[in-house]
Backbone as a printed PyTorch tensor [residue, N CA C, xyz], in Angstrom:
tensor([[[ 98.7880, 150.2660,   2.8560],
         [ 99.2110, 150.5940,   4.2010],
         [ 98.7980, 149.4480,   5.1310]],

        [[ 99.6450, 148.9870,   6.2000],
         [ 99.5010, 148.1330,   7.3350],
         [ 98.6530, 148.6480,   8.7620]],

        [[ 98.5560, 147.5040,   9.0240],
         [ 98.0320, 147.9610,  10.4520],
         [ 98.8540, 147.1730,  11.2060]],

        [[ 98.5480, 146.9340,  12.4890],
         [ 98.6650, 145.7310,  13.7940],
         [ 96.9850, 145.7310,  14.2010]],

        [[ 96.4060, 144.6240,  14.1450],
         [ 94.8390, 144.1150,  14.6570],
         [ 94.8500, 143.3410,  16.1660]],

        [[ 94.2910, 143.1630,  16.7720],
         [ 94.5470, 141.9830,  17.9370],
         [ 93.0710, 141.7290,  17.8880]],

        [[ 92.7420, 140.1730,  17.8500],
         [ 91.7300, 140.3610,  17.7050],
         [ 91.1700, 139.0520,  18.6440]],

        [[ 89.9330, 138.3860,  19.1110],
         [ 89.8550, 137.4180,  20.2770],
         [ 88.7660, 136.6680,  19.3130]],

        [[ 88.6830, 135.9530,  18.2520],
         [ 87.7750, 134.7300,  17.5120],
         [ 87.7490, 133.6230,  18.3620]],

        [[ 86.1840, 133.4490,  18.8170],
         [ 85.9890, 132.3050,  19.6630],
         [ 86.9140, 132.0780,  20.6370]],

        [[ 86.9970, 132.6690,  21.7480],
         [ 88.5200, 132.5440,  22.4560],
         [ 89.4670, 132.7850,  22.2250]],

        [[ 90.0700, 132.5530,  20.8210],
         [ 91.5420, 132.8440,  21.2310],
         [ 91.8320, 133.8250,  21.1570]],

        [[ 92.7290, 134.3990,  21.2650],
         [ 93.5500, 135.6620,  20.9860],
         [ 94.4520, 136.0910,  19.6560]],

        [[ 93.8100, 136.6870,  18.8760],
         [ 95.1300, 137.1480,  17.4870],
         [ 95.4480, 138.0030,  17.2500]],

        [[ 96.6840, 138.4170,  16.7350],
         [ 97.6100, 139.8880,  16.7690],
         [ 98.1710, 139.4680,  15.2200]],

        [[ 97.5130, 140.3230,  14.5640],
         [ 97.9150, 139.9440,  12.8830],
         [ 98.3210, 141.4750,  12.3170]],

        [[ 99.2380, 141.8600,  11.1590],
         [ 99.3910, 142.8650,  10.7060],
         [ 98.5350, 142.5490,   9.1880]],

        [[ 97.8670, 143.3720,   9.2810],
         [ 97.2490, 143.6010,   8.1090],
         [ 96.7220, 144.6280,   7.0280]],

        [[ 96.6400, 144.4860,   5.8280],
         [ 96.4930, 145.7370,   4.9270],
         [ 95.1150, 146.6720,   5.5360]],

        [[ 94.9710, 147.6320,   5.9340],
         [ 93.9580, 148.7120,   6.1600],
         [ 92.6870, 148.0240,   5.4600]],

        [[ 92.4580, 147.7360,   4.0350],
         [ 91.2160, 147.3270,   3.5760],
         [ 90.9800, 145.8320,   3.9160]],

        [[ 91.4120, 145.1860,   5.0370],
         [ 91.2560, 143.6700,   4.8500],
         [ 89.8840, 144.0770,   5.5070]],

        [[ 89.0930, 142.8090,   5.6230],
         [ 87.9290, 142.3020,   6.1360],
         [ 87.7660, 141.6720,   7.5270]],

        [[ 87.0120, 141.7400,   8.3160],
         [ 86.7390, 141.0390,   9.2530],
         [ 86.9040, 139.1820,   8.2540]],

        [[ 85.6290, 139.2920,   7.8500],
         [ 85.6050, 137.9810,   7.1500],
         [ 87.5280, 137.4030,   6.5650]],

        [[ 87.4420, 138.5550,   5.6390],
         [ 88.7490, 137.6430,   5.2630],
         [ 90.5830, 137.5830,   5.8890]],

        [[ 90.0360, 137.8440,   6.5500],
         [ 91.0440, 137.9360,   8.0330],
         [ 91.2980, 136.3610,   8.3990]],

        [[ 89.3890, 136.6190,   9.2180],
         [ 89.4790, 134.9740,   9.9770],
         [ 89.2250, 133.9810,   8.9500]],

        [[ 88.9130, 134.1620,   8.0830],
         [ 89.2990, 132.8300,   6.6300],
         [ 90.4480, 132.6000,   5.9850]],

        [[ 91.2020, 133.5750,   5.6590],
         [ 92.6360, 133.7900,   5.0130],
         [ 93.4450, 133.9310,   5.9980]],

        [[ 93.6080, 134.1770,   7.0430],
         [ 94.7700, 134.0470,   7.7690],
         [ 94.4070, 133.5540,   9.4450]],

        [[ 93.8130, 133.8340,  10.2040],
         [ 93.3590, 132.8880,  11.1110],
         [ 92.8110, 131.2160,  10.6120]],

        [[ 92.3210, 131.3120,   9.4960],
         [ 91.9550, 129.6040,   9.4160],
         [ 90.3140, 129.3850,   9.9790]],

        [[ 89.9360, 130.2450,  10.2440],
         [ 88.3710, 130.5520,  10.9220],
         [ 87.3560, 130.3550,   9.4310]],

        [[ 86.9210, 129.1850,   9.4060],
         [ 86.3480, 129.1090,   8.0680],
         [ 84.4820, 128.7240,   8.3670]],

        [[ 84.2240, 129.0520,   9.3510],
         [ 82.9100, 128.9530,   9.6140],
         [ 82.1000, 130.1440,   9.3850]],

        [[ 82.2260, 131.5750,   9.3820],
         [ 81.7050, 132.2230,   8.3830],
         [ 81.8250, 132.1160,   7.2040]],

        [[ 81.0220, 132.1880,   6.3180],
         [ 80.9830, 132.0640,   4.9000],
         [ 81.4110, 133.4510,   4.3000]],

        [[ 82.1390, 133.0040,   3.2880],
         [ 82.1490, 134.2680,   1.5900],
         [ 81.1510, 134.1260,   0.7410]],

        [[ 79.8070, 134.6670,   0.9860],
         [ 78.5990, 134.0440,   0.1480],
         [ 78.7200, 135.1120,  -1.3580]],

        [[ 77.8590, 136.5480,  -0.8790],
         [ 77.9580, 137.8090,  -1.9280],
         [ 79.1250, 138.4370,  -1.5750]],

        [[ 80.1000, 138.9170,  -0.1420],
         [ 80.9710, 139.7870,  -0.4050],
         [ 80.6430, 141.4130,  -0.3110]],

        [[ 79.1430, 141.3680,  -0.2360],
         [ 78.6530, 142.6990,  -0.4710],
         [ 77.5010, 142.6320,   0.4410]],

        [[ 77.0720, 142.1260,   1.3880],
         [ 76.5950, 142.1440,   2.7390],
         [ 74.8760, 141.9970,   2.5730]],

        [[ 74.6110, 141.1890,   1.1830],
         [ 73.2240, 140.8290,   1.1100],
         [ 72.8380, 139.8220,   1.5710]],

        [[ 73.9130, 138.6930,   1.2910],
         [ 73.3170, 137.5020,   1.8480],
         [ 73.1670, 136.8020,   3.3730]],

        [[ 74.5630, 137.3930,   4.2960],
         [ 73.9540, 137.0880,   5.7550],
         [ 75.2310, 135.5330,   5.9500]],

        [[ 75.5320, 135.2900,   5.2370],
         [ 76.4310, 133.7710,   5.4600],
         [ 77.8650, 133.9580,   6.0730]],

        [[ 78.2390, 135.2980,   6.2410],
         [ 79.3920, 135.6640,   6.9420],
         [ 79.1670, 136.2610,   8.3440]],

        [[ 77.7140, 136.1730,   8.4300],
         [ 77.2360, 136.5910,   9.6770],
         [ 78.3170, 136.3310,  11.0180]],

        [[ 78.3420, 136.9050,  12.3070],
         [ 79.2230, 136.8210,  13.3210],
         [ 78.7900, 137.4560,  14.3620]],

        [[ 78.7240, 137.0850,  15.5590],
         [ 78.7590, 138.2940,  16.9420],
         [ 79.7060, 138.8740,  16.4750]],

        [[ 79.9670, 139.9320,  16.7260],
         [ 80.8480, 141.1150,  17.3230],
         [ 80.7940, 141.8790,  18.3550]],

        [[ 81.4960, 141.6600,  19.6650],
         [ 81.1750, 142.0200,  20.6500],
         [ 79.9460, 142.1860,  21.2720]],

        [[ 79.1680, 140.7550,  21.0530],
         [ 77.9110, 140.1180,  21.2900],
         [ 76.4060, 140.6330,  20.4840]],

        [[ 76.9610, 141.7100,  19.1570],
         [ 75.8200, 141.5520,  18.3540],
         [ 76.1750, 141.2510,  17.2210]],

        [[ 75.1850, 140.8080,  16.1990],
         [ 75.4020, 140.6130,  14.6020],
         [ 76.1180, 141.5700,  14.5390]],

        [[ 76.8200, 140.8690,  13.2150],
         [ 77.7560, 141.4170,  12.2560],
         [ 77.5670, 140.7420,  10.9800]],

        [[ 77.7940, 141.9670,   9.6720],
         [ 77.9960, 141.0750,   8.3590],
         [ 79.6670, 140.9730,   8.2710]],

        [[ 80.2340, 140.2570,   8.5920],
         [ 82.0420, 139.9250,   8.5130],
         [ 82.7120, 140.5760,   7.6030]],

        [[ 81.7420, 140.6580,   6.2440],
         [ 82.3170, 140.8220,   4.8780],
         [ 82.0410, 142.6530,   4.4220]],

        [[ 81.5730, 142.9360,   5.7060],
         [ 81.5430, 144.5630,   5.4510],
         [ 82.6340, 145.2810,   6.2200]],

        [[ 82.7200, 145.1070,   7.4770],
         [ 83.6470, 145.0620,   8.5190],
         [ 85.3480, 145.2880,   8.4540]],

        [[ 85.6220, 146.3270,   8.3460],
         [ 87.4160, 146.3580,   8.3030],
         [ 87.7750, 146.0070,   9.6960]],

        [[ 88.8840, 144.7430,   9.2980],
         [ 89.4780, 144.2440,  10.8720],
         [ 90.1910, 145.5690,  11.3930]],

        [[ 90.6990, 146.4160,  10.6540],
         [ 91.1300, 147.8620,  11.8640],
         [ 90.4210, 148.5580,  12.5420]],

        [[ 88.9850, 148.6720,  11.8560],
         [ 87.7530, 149.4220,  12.6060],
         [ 87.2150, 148.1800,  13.9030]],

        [[ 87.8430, 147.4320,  14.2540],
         [ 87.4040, 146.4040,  15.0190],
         [ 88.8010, 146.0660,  16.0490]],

        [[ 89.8320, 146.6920,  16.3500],
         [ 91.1620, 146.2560,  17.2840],
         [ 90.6130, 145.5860,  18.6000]],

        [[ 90.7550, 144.8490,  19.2020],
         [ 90.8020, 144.5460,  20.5010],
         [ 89.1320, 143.9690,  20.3260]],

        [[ 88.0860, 143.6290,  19.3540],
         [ 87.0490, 143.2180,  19.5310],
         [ 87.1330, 141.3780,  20.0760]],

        [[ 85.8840, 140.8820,  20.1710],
         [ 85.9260, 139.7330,  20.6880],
         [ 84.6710, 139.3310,  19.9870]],

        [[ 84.7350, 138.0620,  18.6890],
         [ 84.1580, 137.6030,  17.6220],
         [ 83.7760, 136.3690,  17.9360]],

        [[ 82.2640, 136.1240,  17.8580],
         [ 82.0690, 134.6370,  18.1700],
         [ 81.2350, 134.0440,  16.7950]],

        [[ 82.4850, 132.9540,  16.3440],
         [ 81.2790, 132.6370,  15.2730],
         [ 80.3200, 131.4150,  15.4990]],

        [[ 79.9230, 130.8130,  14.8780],
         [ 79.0890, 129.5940,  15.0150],
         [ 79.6810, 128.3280,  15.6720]],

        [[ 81.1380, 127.8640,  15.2280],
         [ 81.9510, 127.4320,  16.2210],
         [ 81.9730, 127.5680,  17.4890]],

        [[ 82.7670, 129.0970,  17.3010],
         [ 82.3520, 129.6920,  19.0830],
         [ 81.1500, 129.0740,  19.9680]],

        [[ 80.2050, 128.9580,  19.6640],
         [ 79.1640, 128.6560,  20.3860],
         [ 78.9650, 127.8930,  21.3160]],

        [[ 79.7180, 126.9770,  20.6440],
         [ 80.0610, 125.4740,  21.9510],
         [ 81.4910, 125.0370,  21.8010]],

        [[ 82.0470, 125.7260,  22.4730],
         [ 83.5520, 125.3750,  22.5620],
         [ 83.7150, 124.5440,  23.7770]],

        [[ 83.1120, 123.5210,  23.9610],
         [ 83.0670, 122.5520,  25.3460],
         [ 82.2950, 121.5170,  24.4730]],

        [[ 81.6680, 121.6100,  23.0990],
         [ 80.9520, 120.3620,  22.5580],
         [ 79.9370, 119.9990,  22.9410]],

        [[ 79.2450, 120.8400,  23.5250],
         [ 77.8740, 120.6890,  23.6100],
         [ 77.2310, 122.0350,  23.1850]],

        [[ 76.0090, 121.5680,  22.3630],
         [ 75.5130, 122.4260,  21.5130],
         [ 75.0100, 123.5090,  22.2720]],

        [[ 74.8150, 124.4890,  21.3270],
         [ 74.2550, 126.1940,  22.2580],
         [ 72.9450, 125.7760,  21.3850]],

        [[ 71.8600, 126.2550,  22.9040],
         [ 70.5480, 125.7290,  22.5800],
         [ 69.9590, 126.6430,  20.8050]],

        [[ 70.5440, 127.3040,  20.0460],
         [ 70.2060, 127.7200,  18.6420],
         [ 70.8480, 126.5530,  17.8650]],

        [[ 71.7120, 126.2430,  18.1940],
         [ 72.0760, 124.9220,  17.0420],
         [ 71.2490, 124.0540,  17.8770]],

        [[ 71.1710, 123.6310,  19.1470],
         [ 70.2570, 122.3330,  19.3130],
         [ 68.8430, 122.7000,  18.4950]],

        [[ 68.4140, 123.8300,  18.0240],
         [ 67.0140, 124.3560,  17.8720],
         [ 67.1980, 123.5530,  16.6430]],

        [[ 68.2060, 124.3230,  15.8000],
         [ 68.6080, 124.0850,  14.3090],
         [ 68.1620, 122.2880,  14.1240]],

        [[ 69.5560, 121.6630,  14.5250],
         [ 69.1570, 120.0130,  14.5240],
         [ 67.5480, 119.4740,  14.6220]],

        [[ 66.7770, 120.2140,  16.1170],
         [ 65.8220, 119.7150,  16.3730],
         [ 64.9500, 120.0470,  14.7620]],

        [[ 64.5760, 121.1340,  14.3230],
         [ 63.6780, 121.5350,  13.5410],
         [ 64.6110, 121.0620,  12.1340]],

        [[ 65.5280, 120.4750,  11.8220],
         [ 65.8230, 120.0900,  10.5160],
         [ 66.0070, 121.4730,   9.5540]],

        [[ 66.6710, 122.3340,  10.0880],
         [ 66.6770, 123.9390,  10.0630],
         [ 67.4520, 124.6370,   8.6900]],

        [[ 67.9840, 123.1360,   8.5730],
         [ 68.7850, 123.3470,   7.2250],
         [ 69.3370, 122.3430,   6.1100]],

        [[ 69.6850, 122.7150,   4.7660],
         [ 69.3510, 121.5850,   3.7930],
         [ 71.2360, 121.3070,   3.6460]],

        [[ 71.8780, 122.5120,   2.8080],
         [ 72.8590, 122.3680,   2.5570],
         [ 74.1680, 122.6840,   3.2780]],

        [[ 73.7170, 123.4790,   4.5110],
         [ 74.4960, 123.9140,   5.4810],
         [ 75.0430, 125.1280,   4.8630]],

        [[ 75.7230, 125.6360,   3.7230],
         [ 76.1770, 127.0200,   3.9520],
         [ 76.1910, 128.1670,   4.1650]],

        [[ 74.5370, 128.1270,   4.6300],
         [ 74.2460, 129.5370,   5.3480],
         [ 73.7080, 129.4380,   6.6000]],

        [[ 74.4710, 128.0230,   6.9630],
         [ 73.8200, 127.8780,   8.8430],
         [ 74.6270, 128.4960,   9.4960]],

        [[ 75.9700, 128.2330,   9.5640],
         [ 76.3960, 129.4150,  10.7560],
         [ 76.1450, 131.1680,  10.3060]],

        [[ 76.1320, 131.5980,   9.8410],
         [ 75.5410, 132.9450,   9.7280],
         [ 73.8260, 132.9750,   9.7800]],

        [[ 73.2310, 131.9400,   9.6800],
         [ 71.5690, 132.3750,  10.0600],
         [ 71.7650, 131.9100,  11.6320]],

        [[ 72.7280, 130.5650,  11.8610],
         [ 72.9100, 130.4960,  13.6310],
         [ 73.4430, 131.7840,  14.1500]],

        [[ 74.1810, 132.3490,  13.9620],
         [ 74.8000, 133.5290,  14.6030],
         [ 73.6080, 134.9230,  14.7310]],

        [[ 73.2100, 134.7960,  13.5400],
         [ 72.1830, 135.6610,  13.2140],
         [ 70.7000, 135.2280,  14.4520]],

        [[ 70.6270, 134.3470,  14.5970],
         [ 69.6800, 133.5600,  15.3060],
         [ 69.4540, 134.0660,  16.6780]],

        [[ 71.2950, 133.9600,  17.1260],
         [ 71.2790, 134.3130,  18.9720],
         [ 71.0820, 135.4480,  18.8890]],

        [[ 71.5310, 136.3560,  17.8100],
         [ 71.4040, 138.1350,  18.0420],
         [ 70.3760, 138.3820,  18.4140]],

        [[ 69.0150, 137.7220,  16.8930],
         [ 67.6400, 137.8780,  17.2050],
         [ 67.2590, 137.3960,  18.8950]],

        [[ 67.9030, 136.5350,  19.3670],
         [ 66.9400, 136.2840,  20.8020],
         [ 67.3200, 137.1350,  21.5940]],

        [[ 68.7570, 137.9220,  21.5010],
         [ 68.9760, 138.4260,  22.5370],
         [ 68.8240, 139.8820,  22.0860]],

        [[ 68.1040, 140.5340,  20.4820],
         [ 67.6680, 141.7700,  20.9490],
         [ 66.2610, 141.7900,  21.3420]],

        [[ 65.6100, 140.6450,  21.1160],
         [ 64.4220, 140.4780,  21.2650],
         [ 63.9570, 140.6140,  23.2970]],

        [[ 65.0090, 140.0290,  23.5190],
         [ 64.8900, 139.7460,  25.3360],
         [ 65.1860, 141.3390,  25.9380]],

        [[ 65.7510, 142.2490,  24.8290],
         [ 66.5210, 143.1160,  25.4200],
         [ 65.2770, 143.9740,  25.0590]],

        [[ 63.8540, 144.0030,  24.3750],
         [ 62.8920, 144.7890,  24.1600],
         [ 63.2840, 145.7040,  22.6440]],

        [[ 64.4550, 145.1630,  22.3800],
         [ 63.9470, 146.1780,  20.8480],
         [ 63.5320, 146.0110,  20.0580]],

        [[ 62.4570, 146.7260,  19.2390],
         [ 61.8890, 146.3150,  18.0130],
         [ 62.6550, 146.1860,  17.0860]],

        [[ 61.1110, 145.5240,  16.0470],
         [ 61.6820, 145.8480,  14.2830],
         [ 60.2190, 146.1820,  13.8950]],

        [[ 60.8010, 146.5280,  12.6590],
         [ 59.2510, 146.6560,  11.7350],
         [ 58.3530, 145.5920,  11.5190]],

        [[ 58.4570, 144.4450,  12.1330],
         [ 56.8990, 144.0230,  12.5090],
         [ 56.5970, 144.0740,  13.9700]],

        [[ 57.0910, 144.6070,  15.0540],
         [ 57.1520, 144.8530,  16.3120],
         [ 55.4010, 145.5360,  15.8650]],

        [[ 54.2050, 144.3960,  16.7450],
         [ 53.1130, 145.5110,  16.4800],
         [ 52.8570, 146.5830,  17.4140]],

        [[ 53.3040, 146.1680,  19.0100],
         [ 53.2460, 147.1790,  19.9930],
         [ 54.3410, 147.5140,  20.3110]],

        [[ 54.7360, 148.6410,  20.3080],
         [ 56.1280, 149.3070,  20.9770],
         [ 56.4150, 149.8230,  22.1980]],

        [[ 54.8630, 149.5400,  22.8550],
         [ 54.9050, 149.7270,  24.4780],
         [ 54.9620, 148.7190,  25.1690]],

        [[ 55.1870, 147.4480,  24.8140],
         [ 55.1920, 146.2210,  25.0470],
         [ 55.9320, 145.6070,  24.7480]],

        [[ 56.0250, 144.2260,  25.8190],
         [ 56.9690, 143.2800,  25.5130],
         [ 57.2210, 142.6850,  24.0770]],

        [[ 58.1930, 142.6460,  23.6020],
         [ 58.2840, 142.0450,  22.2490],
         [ 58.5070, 140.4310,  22.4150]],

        [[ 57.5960, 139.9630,  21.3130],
         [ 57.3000, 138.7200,  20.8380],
         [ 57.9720, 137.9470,  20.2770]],

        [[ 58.2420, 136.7830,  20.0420],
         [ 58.8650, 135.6140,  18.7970],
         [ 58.0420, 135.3750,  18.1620]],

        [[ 56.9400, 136.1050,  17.5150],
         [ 55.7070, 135.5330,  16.7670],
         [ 56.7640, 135.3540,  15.3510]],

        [[ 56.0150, 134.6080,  14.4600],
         [ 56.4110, 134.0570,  13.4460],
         [ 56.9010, 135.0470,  12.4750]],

        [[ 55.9050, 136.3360,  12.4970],
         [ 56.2280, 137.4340,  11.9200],
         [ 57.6780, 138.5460,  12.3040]],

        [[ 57.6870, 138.1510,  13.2430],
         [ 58.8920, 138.4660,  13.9970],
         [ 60.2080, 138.1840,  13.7760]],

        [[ 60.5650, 137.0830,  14.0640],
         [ 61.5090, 136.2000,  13.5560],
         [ 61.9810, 136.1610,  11.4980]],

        [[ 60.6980, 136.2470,  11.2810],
         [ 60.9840, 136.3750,  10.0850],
         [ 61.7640, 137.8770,   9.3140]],

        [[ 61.1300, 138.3550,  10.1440],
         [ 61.5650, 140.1800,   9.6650],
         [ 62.7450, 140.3900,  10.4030]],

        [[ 63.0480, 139.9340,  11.5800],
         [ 64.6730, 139.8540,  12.1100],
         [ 65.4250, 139.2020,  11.3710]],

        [[ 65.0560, 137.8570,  10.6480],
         [ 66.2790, 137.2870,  10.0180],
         [ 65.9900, 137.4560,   8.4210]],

        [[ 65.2720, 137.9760,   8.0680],
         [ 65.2630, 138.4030,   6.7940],
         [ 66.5130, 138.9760,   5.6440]],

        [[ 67.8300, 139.3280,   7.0020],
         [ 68.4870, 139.7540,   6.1270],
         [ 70.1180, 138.1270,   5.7490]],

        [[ 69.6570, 137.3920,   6.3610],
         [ 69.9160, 136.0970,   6.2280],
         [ 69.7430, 135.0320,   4.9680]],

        [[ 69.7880, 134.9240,   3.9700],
         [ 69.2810, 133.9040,   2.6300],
         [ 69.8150, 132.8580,   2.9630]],

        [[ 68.5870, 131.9630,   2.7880],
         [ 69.1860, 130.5850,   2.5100],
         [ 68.4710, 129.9150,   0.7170]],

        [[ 69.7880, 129.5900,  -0.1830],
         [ 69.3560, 129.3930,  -1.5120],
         [ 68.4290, 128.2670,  -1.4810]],

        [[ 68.6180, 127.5630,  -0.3130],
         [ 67.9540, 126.1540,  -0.4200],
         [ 66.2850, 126.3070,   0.2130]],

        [[ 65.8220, 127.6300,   0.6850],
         [ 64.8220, 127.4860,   1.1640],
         [ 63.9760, 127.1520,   2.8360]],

        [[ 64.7230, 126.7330,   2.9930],
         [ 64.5140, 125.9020,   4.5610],
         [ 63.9130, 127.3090,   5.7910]],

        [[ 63.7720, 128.3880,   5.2930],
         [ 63.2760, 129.2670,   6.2090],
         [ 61.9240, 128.4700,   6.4610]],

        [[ 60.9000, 127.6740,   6.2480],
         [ 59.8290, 127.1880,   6.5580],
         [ 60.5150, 126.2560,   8.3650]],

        [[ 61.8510, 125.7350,   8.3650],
         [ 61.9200, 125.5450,   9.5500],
         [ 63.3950, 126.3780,  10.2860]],

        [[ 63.4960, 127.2210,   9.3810],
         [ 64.4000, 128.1340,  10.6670],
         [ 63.4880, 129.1080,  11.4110]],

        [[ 62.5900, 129.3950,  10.9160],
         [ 61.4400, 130.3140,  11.9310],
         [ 61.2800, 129.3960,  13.0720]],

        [[ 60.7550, 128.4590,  13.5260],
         [ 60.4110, 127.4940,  14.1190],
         [ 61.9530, 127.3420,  15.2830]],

        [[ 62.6030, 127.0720,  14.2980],
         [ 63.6640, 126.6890,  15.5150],
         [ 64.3980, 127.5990,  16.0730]],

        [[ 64.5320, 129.2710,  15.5380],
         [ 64.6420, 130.2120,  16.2040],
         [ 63.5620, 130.5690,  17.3300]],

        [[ 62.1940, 130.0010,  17.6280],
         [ 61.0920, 130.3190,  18.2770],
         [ 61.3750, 129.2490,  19.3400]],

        [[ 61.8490, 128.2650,  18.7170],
         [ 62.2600, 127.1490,  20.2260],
         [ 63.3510, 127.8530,  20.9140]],

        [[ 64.4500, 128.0560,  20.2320],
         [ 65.5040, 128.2850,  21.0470],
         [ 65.2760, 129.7220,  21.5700]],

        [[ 63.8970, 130.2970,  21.7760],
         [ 63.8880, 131.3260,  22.2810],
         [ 63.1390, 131.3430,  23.3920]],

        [[ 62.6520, 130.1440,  23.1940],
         [ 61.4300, 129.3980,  24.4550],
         [ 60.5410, 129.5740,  24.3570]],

        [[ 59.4990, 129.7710,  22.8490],
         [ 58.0820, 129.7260,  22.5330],
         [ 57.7370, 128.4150,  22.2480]],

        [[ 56.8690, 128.0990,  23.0550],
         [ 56.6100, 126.5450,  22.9410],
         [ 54.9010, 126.5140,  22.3010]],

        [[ 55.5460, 125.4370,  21.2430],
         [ 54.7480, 124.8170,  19.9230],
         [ 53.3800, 125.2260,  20.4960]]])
């Protein structure tokens, strides 16, 4: 069965008919041309198809584009559509944040969510006070992006450069 989707990736605007089971992910890879989320697992462990969706994380590859009509998707691209970096990729560059690149835009995407649920006061399970302002402590960051893999390791400086681009200074 078909649908009609309309959907707004990084600005633009798309109106695609598509089968009921398509994907967020394989939507904007297979037929938009949007190839900056990744197809890592397919099954929403690894975090490399990561995406805003109407300004929070998303795993892309769980996501039916019909359960999503009229949303507005920003992927890692999105970020700086004027060419100048959004201060999480300047973080990324600064801290050397990554080895092989294919799980940077989904740990970047994943990145801004963390700052901006963090600014917004909600916890996670290392949140130690819940009557209080929440932190970028190291422990923090880590347990927010935990659901993010990178095969190559480099979480020793994506903690770090998620803590800059959140404005915890060294």
């Amino acid at each position: 069965m078909d649908a009609e989707v309309t959907l707004t990736v990084d600005g633009t605007r798309h109106q695609r008919t598509v089968d009921t089971r398509t994907t967020l992910l394989d939507l904007m890879r297979e037929r938009l041309g949007v190839t900056s989320p990744k197809k890592g697992c397919d099954h929403g462990q690894c975090g490399a198809c990561t995406v805003l969706l109407d300004g929070q994380r998303q795993l892309s590859c769980l996501a039916l584009a019909v359960a999503h009509d009229g949303a507005e998707i920003t992927t890692a691209d999105g970020l700086a559509p004027a060419g100048e970096l959004h201060p999480v990729q300047q973080a990324f560059l600064d801290n050397d944040a990554f080895q092989c690149g294919y799980c940077t835009p989904g740990q970047i995407c994943s990145a801004v969510g963390v700052i901006d649920e963090v600014s917004r006061g909600w916890p996670s399970h290392a949140t130690t006070d819940l009557t209080g302002e929440v932190e970028l402590s190291h422990d923090e960051v880590a347990e927010r992006m935990s659901g993010n893999l990178c095969r190559c390791a480099a979480y020793v400086n994506i903690v770090p450069a998620v803590q800059q681009a959140g404005g915890v200074q060294a």
